[in-house]
N, C-alpha and C positions, 0 to 999 in steps of 0.2 A: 944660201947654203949650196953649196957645191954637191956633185952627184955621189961624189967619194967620201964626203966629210959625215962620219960617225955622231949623229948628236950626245952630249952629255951622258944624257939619260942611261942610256942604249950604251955606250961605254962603263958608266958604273954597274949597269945589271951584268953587264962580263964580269966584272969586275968580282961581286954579287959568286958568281956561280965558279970562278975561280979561288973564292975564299972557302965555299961549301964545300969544294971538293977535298979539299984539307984538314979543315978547319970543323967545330961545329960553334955555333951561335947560342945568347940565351936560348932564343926562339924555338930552337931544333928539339924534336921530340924523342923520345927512347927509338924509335921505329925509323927514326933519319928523315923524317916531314917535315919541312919547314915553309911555313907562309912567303918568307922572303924570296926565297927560290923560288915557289911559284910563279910568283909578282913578277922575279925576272924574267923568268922562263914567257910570261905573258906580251911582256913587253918587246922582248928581243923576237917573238915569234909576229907581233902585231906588225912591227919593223919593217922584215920580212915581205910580208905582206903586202904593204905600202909599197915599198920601193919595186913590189913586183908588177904594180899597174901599172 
């Protein structure tokens, strides 16, 4: 993997958080909570993280 190249994953949780912005899911609650957002929000933040050591 190259220093630039986006895995999978980490592209679908944008992906993930671009739909939510629009969109709502079964998942999404009256109150606009949704576990999947989370999940990406976790992932894309872990990501981050990583590439920053």
């Amino acid at each position: 993997m190259t220093a630039r190249r986006t895995p999978l994953l980490i592209q679908t949780a944008w992906y993930v958080l671009e739909y939510h912005r629009h969109h709502r899911c079964p998942h999404c609650t009256d109150s606009g909570w949704c576990q999947d957002v989370q999940i990406a929000r976790t992932r894309i933040t872990a990501w981050y993280r990583f590439r920053q050591r």
